[in-house]
C-alpha positions as semicolon CSV with decimal commas, in nm:
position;residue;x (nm);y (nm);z (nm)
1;X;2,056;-2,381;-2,764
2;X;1,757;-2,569;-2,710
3;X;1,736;-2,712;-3,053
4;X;2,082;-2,819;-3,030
5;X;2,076;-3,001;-2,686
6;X;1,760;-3,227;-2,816
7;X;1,971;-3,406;-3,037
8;X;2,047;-3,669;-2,729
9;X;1,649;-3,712;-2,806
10;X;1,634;-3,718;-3,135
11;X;1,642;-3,372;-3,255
12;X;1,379;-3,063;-3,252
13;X;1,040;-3,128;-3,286
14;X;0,870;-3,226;-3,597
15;X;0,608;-3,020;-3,811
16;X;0,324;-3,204;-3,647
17;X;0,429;-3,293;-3,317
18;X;0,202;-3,212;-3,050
19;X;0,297;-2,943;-2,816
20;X;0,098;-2,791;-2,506
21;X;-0,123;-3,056;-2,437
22;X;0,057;-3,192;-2,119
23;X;-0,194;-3,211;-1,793
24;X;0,081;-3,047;-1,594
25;X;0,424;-2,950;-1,733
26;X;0,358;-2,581;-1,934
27;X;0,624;-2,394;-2,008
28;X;0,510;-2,142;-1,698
29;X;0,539;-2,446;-1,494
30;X;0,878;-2,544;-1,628
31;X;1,003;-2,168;-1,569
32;X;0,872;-2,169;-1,216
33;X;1,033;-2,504;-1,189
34;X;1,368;-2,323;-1,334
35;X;1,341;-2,047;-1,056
36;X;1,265;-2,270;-0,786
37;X;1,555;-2,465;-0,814
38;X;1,818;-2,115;-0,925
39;X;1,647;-1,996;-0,578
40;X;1,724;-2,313;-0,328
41;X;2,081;-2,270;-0,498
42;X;2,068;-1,876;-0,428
43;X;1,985;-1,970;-0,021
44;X;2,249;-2,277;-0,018
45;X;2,503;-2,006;-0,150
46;X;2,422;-1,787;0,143
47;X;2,379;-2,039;0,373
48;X;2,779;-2,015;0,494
49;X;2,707;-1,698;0,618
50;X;2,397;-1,823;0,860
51;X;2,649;-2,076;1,060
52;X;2,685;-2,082;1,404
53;X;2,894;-2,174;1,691
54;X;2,930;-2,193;2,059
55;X;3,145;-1,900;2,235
56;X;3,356;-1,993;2,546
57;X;3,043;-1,910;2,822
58;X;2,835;-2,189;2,613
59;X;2,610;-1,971;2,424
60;X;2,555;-1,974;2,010
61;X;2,710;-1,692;1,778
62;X;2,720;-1,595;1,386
63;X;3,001;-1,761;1,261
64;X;3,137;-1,470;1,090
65;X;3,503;-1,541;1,218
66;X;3,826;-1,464;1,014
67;X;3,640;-1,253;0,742
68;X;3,434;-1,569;0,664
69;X;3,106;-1,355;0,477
70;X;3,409;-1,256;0,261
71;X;3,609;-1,585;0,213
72;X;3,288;-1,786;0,168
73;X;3,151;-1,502;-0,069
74;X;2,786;-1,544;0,083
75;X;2,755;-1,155;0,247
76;X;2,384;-1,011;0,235
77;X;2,304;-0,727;0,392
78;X;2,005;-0,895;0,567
79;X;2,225;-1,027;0,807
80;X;2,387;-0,742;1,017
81;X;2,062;-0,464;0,927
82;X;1,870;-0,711;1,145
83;X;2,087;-0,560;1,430
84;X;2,225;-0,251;1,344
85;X;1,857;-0,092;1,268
86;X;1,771;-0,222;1,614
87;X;1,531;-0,496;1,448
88;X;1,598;-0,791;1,714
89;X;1,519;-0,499;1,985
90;X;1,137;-0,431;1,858
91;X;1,258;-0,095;1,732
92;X;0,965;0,055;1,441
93;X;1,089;0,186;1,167
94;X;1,138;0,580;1,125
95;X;1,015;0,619;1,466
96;X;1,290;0,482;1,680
97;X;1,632;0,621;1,600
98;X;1,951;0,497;1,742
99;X;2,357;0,629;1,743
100;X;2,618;0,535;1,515
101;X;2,957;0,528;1,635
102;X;2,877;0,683;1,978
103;X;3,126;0,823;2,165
104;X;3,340;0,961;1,893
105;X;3,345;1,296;1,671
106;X;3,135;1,091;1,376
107;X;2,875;0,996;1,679
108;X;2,535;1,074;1,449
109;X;2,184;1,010;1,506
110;X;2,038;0,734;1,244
111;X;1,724;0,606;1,101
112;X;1,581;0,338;0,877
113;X;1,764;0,416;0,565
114;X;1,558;0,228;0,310
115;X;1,198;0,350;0,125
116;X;0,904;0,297;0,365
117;X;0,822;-0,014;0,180
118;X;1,049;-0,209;0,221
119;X;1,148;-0,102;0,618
120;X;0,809;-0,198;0,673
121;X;0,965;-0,533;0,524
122;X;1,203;-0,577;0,735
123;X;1,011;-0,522;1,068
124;X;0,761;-0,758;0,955
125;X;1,019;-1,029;0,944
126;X;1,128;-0,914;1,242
127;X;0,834;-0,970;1,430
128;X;0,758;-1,323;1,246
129;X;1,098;-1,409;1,420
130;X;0,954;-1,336;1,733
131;X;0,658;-1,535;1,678
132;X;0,838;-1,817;1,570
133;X;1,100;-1,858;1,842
134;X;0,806;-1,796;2,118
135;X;0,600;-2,056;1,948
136;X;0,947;-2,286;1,936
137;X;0,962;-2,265;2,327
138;X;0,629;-2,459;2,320
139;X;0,609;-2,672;1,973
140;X;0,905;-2,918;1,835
141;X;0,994;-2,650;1,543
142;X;1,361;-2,591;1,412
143;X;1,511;-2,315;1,584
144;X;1,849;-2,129;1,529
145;X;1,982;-1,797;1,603
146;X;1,736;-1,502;1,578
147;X;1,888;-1,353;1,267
148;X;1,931;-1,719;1,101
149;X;1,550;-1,730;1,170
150;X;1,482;-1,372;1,052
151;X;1,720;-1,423;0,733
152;X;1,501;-1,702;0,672
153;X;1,173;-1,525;0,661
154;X;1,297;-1,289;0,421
155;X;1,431;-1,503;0,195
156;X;1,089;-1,693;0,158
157;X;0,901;-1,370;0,039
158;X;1,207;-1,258;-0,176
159;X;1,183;-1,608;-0,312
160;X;0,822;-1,505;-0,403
161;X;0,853;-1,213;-0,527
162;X;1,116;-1,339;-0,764
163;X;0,817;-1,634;-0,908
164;X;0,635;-1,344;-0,943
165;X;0,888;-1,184;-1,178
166;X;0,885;-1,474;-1,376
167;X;0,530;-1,576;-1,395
168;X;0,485;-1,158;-1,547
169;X;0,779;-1,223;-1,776
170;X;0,599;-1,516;-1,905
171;X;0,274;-1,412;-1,924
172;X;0,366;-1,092;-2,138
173;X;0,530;-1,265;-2,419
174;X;0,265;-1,578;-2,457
175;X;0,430;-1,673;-2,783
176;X;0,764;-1,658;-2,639
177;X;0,698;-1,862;-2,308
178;X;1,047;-1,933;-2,319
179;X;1,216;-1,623;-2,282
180;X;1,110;-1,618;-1,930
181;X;1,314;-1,903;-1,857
182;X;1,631;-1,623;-1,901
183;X;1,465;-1,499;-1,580
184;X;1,415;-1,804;-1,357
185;X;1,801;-1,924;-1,467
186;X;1,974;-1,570;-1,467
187;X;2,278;-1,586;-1,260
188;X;2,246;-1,278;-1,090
189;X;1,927;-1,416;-0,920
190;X;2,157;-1,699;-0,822
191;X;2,413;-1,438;-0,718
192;X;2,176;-1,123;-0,573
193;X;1,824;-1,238;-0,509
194;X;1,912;-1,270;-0,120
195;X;2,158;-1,038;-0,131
196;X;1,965;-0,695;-0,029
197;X;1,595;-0,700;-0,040
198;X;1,538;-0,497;-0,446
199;X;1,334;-0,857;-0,558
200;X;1,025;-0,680;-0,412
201;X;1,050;-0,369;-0,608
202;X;1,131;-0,576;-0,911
203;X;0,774;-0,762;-0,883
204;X;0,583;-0,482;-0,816
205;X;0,738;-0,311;-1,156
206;X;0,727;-0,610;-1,320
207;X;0,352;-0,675;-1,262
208;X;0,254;-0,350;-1,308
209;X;0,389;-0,408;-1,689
210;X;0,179;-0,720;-1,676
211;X;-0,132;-0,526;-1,596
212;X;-0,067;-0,215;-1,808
213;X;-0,059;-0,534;-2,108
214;X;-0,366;-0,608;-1,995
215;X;-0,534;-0,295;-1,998
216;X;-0,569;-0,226;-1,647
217;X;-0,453;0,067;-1,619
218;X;-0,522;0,167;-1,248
219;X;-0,386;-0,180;-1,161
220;X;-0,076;-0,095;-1,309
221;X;-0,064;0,232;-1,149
222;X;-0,140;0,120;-0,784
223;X;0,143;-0,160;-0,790
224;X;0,431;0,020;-0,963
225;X;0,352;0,281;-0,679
226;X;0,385;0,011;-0,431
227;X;0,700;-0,093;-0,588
228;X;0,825;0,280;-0,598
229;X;0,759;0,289;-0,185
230;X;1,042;-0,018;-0,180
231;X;1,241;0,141;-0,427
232;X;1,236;0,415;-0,632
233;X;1,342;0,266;-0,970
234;X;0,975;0,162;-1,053
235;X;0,859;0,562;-1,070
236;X;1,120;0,597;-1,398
237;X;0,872;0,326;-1,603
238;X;0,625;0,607;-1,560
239;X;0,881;0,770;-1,858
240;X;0,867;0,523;-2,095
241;X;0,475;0,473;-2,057
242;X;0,369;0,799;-2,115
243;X;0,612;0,816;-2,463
244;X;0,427;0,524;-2,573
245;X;0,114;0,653;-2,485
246;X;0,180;0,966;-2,665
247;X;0,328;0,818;-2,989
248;X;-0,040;0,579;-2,950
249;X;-0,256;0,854;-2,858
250;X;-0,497;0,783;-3,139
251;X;-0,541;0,469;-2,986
252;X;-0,631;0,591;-2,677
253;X;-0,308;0,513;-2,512
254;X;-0,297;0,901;-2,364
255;X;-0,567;0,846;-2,095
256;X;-0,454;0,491;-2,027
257;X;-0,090;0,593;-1,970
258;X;-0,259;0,950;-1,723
259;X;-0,442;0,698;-1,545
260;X;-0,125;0,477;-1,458
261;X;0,037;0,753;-1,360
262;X;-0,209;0,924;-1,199
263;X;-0,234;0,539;-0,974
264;X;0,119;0,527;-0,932
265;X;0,131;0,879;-0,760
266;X;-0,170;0,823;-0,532
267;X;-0,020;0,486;-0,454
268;X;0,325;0,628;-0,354
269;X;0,173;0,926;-0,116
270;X;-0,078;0,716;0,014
271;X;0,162;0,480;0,194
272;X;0,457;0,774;0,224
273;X;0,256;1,074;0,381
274;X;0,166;0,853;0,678
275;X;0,519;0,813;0,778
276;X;0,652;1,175;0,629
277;X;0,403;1,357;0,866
278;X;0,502;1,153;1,174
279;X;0,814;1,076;1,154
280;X;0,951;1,289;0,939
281;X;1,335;1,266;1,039
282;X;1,310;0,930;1,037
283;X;1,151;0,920;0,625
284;X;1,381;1,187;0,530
285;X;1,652;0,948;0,628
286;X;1,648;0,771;0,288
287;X;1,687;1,086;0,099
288;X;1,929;1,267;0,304
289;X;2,181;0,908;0,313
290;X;2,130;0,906;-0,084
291;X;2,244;1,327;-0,067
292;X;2,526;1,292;0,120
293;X;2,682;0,979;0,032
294;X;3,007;0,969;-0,191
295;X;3,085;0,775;-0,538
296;X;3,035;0,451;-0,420
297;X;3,316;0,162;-0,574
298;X;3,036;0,040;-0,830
299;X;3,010;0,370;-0,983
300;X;3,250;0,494;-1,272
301;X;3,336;0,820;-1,085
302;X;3,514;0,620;-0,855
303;X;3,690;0,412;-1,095
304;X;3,806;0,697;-1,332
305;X;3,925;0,851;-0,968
306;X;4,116;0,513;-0,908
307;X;4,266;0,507;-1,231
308;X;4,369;0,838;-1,335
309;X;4,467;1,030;-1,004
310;X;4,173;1,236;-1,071
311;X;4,051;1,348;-0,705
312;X;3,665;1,410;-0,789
313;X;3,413;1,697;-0,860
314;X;3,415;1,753;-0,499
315;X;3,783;1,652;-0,416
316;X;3,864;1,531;-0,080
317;X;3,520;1,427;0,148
318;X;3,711;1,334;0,449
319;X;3,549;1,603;0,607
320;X;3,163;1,452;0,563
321;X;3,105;1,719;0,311
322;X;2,812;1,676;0,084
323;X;2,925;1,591;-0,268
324;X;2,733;1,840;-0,376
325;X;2,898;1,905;-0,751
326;X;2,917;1,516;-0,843
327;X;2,486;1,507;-0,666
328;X;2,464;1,778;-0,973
329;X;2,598;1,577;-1,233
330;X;2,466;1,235;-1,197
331;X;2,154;1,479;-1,201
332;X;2,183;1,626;-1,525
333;X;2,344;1,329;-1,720
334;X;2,044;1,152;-1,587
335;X;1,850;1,421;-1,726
336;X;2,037;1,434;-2,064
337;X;1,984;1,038;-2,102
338;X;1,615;1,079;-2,053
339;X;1,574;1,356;-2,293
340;X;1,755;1,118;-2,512
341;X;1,501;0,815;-2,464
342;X;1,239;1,094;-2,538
343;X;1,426;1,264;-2,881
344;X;1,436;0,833;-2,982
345;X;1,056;0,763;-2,879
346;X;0,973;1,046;-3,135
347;X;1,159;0,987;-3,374
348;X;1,141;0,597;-3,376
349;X;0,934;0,473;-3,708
350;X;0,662;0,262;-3,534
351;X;0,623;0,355;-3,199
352;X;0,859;0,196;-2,959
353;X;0,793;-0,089;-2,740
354;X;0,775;-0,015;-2,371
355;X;1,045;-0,236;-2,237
356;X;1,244;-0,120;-2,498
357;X;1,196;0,211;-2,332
358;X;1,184;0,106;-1,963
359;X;1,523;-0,054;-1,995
360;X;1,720;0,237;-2,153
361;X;1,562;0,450;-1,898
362;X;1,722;0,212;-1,586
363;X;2,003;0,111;-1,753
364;X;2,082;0,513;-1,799
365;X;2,042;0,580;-1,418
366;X;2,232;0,271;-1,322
367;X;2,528;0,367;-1,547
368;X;2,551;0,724;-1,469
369;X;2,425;0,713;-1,091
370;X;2,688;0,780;-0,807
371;X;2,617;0,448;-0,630
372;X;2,518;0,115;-0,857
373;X;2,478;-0,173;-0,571
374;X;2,579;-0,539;-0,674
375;X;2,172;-0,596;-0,635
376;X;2,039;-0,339;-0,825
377;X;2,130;-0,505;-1,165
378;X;1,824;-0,758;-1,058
379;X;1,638;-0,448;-1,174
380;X;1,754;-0,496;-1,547
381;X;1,715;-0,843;-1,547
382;X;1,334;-0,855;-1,651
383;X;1,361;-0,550;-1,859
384;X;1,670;-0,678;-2,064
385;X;1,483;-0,988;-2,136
386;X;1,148;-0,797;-2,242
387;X;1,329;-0,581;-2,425
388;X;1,620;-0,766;-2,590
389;X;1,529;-1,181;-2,573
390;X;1,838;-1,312;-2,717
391;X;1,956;-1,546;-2,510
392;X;2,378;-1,594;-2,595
393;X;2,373;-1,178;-2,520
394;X;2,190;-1,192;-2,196
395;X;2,364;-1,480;-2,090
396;X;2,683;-1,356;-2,122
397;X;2,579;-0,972;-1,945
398;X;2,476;-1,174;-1,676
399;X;2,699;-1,387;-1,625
400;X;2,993;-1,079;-1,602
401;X;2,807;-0,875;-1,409
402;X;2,736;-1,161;-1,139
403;X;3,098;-1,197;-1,131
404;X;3,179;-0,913;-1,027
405;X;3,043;-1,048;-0,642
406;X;3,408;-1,239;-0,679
407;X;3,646;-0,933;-0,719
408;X;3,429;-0,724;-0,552
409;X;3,425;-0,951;-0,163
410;X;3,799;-0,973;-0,156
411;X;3,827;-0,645;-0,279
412;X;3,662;-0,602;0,083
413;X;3,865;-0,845;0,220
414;X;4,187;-0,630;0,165
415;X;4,552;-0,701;0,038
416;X;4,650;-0,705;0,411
417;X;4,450;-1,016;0,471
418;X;4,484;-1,194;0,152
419;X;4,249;-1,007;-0,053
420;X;4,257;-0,848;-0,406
421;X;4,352;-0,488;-0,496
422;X;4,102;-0,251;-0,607
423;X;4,254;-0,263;-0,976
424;X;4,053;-0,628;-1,003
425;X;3,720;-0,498;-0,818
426;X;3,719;-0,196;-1,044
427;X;3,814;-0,357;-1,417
428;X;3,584;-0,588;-1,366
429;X;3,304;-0,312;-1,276
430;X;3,412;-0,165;-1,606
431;X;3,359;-0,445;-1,782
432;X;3,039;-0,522;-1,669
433;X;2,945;-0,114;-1,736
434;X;3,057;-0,160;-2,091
435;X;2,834;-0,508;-2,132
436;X;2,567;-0,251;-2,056
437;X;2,589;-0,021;-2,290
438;X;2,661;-0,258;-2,559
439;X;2,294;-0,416;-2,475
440;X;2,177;-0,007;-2,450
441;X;2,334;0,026;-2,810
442;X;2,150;-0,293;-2,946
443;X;1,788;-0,184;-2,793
444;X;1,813;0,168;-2,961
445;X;1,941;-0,058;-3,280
446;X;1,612;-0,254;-3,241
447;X;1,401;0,069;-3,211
448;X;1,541;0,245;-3,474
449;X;1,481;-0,104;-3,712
450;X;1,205;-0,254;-3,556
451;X;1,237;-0,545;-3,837
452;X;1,539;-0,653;-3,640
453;X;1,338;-0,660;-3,329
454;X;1,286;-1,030;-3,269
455;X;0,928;-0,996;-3,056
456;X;0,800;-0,781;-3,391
457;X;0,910;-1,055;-3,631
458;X;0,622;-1,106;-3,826
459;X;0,509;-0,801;-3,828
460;X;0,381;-0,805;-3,475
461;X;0,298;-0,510;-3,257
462;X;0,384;-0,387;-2,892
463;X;0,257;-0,711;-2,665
464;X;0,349;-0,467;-2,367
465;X;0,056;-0,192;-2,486
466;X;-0,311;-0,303;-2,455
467;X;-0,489;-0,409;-2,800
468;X;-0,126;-0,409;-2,955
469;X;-0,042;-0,763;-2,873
470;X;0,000;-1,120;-3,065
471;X;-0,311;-1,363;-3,060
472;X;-0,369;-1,638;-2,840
473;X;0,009;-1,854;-2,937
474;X;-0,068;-2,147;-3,164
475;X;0,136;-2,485;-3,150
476;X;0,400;-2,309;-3,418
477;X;0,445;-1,980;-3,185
478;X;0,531;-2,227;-2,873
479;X;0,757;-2,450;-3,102
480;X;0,958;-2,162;-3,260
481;X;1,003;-1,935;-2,943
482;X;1,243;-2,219;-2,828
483;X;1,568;-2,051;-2,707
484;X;1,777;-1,892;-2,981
485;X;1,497;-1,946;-3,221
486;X;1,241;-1,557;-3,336
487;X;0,876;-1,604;-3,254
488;X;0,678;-1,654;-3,590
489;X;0,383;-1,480;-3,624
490;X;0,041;-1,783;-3,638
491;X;0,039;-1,741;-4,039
492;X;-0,136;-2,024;-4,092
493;X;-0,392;-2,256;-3,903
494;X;-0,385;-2,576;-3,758
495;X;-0,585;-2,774;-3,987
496;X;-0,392;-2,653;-4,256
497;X;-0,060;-2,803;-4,132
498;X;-0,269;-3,168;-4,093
499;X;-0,232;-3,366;-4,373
């Protein structure tokens, strides 16, 4: 791609040419550049949903009029948490409760529904709202409706988190700077990044990695445990690191991978017990929502349900029944997919790569989990491109699966108000499903035949495991890790290539 679009300049760069040597524009700098400008795109996309305009008694209101988070296609679920978890009241998470649909037979008592994490998130931008509209009512600042404001904060330190995920991207494949740039461009960050609040969890895994790399161990440990206190997801890496650890245990990968995990637990109880033991209704309310909750419309049980009549393990939930049978099932296929990542690690001929690993783990759960939310593919979007850098594949997986937001908003919408029917929402949720598991077929392909991988051209190791990766990336590695273009290993040295 890259090599083909520097024609207009005079075509790719020459044997000689000097690359790296610019003062300020690396290719990290260029990525970031890349993400900052997907990110301003991400908010502007949004931003239809943060209008506002003045009800009949004079005072301002969300513009969310006629369906309009629909229409305009820029819902996040930033917007109405702020009020329904009672965050513009000064409520604290897990401690205050308040009643959903009061006054009717569903009337039930509710709490913070998200990991402890990333409700802690959420109050914290809360309470910089406050701060900033009281310090508005004395300083000229820009001021706008309290969830405007609020939305605002949190996009910032999504926005950050999301640099993050590139800057660890790019940082574990130094002779293949470029791949990262799949990260900072990928539509779904255009589509998702502000759409729910998973970017956190996403740099927390994502540095862990990073750190693991670079044999820090504990490091690694402490912030995928963070991550797993936002969201879960980052625990399942713990899989993947110990298989790679125990096909490298003559390395000494064993105690580096039991430290890690060993991190990762203390991490995760250290900031959950707190809240368990004093609220412990309130933390429970994660876990019991994820319990009782049906097949969500992402999830193929619902769409084989749509499609052929088929009413469900559970049947008819009308009742608020626990789905207990299909909570069973996502279970064990779970299960079964793990113990098939495990039966692959072992029997791989050079031990596997960890991203390799990490993203057949995730992309397992996502595929066979009762509920896949349009965000949570921002999960696989680092993992994908650690994993599998081929740019034409990712591009096109990410560009279906962020289309599904289109389908999916007036699937919301409804027929009755101009809308889509379900039959668009759902094909195009089976679509994106199968783009999945066509990249899940091509990773095992690449672990099976690790001389297809393109990071292990060259005969290169894991650059995810400590000690296993590439030297420092010579003018060559930088020059052929252009898009579309396998890394070569630094065969020969610099002088020799000077005439």
């Amino acid at each position: 791609m890259a090599a083909a679009a520097s024609r207009i300049v005079g075509g790719p760069l020459g044997r000689h040419a000097t690359v790296g040597r610019s003062r300020f524009w690396t290719p990290l700098r260029v990525v970031l550049l890349f993400a900052v400008a997907v990110m301003a795109l991400s908010w502007l996309a949004k931003s239809p949903c943060l209008q506002q305009y003045e009800t009949g008694d004079g005072s301002l209101a969300l513009d969310w009029r006629n369906d309009r988070q629909y229409v305009a296609m820029c819902y996040s679920d930033t917007v109405p948490l702020y009020g329904l978890e009672g965050l513009d009241r000064g409520a604290l998470p897990y401690r205050d409760a308040w009643l959903e649909q009061p006054g009717t037979p569903q009337e039930q008592l509710r709490y913070m529904e998200y990991p402890v994490v990333t409700g802690f998130f959420q109050w914290f931008n809360a309470r910089l709202t406050d701060g900033w509209l009281a310090l508005a009512a004395h300083l000229p600042l820009p001021v706008a409706l309290p969830v405007v404001v609020y939305f605002d904060f949190s996009a910032g330190w999504l926005a950050l988190a999301w640099l993050v995920v590139a800057w660890a991207v790019c940082r574990l494949r130094p002779s293949r700077p470029w791949d990262a740039a799949m990260v900072a461009l990928s539509p779904l960050a255009l589509v998702h990044l502000f759409t729910n609040f998973d970017a956190l969890a996403v740099a927390f895994a994502t540095a862990g990695l990073l750190a693991l790399a670079r044999r820090r161990p504990w490091l690694a440990g402490l912030l995928i445990g963070i991550g797993g206190a936002a969201k879960l997801y980052p625990l399942m890496l713990l899989l993947p690191i110990l298989l790679v650890a125990w096909r490298r245990r003559d390395t000494g990968g064993l105690t580096l991978a039991v430290r890690t995990i060993v991190g990762a637990v203390v991490a995760w109880a250290a900031i959950n017990l707190p809240v368990a033991v004093m609220w412990t209704p309130g933390w429970w309310e994660f876990f019991r929502l994820n319990r009782t909750r049906p097949a969500d419309p992402d999830s193929l049980y619902y769409a084989l349900s749509y499609f052929t009549g088929w009413p469900g393990f559970d049947g008819d939930l009308a009742s608020g029944r626990t789905p207990a049978i299909l909570n069973t099932v996502t279970l064990a296929l779970f299960a079964v997919a793990c113990v098939g990542v495990v039966v692959l690690a072992l029997r791989a001929p050079r031990p596997p790569r960890v991203a390799s690993l990490a993203f057949l783990v995730i992309a397992s759960f996502l595929l066979v989990n009762k509920v896949w939310s349009p965000q949570y593919s921002l999960w696989l979007v680092p993992l994908a491109v650690l994993a599998l850098p081929r740019w034409r594949l990712l591009l096109a997986w990410m560009f279906v699966d962020a289309a599904v937001w289109v389908p999916r908003m007036f699937y919301y919408l409804t027929p009755e108000k101009k809308g889509l029917p379900p039959d668009w929402f759902l094909g195009a949720v089976l679509l994106r499903d199968a783009m999945v598991v066509l990249l899940c077929v091509l990773v095992v392909r690449s672990v099976l035949r690790p001389g297809d991988d393109p990071v292990r051209i060259g005969g290169r190791d894991d650059p995810d495991w400590p000690g296993t990766g590439p030297p420092r990336p010579t003018v060559r590695d930088v020059v052929s890790a252009a898009p579309g273009e396998p890394a070569s290993g630094p065969t020969t040295s610099r002088r020799s290539r000077t005439p």
